[in-house]
N, C-alpha and C positions, 0 to 999 in steps of 0.2 A: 504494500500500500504506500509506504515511506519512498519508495520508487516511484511508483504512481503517478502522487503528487509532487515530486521533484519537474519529471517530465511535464506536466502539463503549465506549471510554474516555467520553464523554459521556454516550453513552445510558445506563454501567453505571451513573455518578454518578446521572444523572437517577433511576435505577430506585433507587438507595439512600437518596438522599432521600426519595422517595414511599414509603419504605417504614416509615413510622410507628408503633413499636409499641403494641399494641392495651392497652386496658386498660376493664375493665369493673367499674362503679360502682354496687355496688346500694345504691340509696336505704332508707330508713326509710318512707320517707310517700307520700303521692300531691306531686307535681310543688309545690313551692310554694315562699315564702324563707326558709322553713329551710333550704334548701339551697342558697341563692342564692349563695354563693361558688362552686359546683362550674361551673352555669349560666355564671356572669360569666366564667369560665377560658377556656368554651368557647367562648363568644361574641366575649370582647377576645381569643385569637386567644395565649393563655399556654400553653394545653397544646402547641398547634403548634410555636410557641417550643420547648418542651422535647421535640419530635418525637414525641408520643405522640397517637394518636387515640381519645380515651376516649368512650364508651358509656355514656350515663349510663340505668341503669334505676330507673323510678320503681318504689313500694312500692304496699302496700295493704292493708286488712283481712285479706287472705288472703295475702299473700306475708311469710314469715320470714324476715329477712336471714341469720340462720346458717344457716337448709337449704340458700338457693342457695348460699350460699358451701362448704359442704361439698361439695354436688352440683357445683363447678366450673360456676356460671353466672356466677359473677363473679370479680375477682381482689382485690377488695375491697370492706367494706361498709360503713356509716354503721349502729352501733349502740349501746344505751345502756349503760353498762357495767357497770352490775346483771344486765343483759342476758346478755352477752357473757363475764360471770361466771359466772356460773349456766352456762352451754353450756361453758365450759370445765371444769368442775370436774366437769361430766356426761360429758365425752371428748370435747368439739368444740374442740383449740389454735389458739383463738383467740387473735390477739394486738395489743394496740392500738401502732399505730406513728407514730400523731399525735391530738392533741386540740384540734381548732379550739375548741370550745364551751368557756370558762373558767367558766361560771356554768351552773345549772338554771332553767328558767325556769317549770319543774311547779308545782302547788298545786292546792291546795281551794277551792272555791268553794263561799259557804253562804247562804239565807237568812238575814236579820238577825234575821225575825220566830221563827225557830226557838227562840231563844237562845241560841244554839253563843256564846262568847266566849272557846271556850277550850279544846286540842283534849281535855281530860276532859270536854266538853259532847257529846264524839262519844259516847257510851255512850247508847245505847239508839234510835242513832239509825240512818238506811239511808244510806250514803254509795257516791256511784257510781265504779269504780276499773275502772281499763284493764287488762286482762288480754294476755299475749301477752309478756310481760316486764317490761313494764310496771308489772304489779305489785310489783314487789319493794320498791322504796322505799316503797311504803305499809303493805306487810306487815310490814319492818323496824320503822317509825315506830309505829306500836300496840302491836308487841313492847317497845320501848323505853318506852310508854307503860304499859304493863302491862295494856291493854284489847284482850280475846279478840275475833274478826273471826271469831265464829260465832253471832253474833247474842243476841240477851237483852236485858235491862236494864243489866246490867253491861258489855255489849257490842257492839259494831257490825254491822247487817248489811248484807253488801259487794253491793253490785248492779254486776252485770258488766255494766256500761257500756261503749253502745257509740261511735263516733269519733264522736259530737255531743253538743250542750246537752240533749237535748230531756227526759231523765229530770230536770233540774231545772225547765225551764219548765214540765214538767207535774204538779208536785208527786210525782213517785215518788221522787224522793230527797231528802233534807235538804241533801245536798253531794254536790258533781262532780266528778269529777279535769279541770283546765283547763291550759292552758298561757299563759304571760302575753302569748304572740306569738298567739295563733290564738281557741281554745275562747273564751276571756273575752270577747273583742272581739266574739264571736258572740252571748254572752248580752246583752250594754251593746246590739247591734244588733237585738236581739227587741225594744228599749223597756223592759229593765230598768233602771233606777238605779243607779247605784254606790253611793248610800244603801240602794237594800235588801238588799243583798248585805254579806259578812265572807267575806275571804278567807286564808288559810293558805299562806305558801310556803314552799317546803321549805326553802330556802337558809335563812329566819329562824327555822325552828323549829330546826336545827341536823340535819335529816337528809337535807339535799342529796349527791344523786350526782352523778357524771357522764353527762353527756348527749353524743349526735352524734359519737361518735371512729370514727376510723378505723381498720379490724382488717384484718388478713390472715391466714391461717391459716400457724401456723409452720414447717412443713414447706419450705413456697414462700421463708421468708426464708432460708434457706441454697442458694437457686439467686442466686449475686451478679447472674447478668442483672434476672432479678426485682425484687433491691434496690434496683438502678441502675433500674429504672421507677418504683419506690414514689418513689426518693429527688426523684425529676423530677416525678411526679404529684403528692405536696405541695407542693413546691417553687410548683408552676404553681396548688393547689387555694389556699394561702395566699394568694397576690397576689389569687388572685380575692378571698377573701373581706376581704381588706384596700381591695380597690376597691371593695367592696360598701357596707363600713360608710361607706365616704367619699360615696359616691355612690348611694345608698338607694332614690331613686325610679328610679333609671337601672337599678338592679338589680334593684329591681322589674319593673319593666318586660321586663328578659332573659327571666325569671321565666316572666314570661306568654306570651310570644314562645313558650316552649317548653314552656306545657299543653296537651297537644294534645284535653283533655276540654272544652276550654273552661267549665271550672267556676269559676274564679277570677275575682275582681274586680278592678281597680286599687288601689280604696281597703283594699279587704284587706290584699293584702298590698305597698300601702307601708307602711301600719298595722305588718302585720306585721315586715316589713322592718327598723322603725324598733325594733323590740322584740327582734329575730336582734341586731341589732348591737353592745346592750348586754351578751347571750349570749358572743360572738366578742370582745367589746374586753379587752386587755390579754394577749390571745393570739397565739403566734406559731406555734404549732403543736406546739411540746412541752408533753408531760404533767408535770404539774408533780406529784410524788409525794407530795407533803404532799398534794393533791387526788385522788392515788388512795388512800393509805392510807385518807383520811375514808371515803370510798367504801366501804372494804372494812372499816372498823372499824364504819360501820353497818349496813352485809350482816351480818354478822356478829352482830349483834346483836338476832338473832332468836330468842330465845328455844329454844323447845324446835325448833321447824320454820324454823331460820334457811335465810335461800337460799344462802350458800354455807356449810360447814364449819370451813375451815381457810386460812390464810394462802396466795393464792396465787401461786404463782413461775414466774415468765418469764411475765407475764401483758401485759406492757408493754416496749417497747425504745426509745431515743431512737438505736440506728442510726442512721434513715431523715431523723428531723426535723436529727441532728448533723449529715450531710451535706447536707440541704437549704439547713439556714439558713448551711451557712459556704461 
């Protein structure tokens, strides 16, 4: 009997070990090192560490991070927080509960021959802009600028651009929405110059947001089991991307291990890699609130059609990251 109960006291342990809570990760993008800290977790064996078996789901032209998260396809998502703004203030409580990305790595990208040298040279010009959220920060940015984005002389007209270069290599627009990790590198890889081009980033023109944070819907953070997975899932998603910046090509490489489109290159995205890092450095995974007010004081400064309204509250918690990092 003393046997017995020995063995089924083993097998209970065994079975509660294996019993990993699940957690699912819907991405921003298609598979790539933007994301490469989540990758790196999974791969060096950190989320295991913290007993959780996360699912990461890749994005895409057609996939919203806040539908599935509202539709319960995920328990968390990677989104931009002009984004994630906008959906909250529309009735989606969203809530950010960490922020790997300390910097934006978005801008413009222009012909030099245009004469753009300045963004009052965007008037009368067609500039290509990511819609899907995406837009905000650029719609903010002309508001503040005092130049209409319905086209004219006095005006910009906005080409809904789509996730490539190609509206600039082909002359339909004067400028591109890029990102300093991805789109640009793609232009410099058509055989463009970095002499013919002038480029615009947000961060220096002073209307950077936040990029890549992490939300969950706030209902879910008053279930403490829930909290106790967030607090383990940064906990384990930080280290990754902390081994990431360190080890660039190594986590490139995870990276690619895990497209399963095989669209991606090496030199991409160590390329890439090498430009997430500069994104993630000095980050430890809390929102630093002087960087969400920026945020929301140029949401806000939308003129007549700003994207969000009004200051907004409970939009953010350091809960999750207070208990990760201590």
């Amino acid at each position: 009997m003393k046997k017995l109960l020995l063995t089924a006291a083993a097998l209970a342990m065994a079975t509660a070990a294996q019993a990993a809570d699940e957690v699912k990760l819907q991405l921003q993008w298609v598979t790539q090192a933007q994301f490469a800290g989540y990758y790196v977790a999974l791969d060096q064996g950190f989320y295991e560490e913290e007993n959780l078996d996360v699912t990461i789901l890749p994005g895409g032209p057609d996939i919203a991070p806040p539908q599935v998260l509202a539709g319960g396809g995920a328990d968390a998502m990677l989104n931009w927080m002009p984004s994630a703004l906008a959906a909250r203030e529309k009735g989606l409580p969203v809530v950010n509960i960490a922020q790997p990305f300390k910097s934006s790595g978005l801008m413009l990208t222009c012909w030099k021959d245009t004469g753009i040298t300045s963004p009052q040279d965007f008037k009368g010009k067609t500039i290509g802009v990511w819609f899907f959220g995406n837009e905000y920060p650029f719609l903010s940015w002309m508001s503040q600028e005092g130049i209409p984005t319905d086209g004219g002389d006095d005006g910009v007209t906005v080409l809904k651009q789509g996730f490539n270069v190609d509206p600039l290599l082909q002359r339909q627009a004067d400028c591109i929405s890029t990102m300093t990790y991805n789109e640009f590198g793609q232009v410099l890889d058509s055989g463009v110059s970095e002499d013919e081009l002038v480029t615009f980033k947000y961060e220096e023109q002073g209307v950077a947001t936040l990029e890549d944070g992490i939300y969950v819907l706030e209902e879910n953070l008053a279930d403490p089991a829930f909290k106790d997975k967030m607090v383990r899932f940064v906990r384990a998603s930080m280290k990754g991307w902390k081994w990431a910046e360190e080890n660039r090509e190594e986590a490139a490489g995870i990276v690619l291990d895990n497209d399963e489109t095989g669209a991606q290159t090496e030199a991409h995205q160590v390329r890439m890699m090498g430009e997430i890092a500069k994104l993630t450095a000095g980050s430890n995974g809390a929102l630093d609130p002087a960087d969400f007010q920026r945020t929301v004081d140029t949401l806000l400064a939308g003129g007549s059609d700003p994207v969000i309204t009004k200051q907004p509250e409970g939009a953010w918690t350091h809960d999750i990251t207070d208990a990760a990092l201590n």
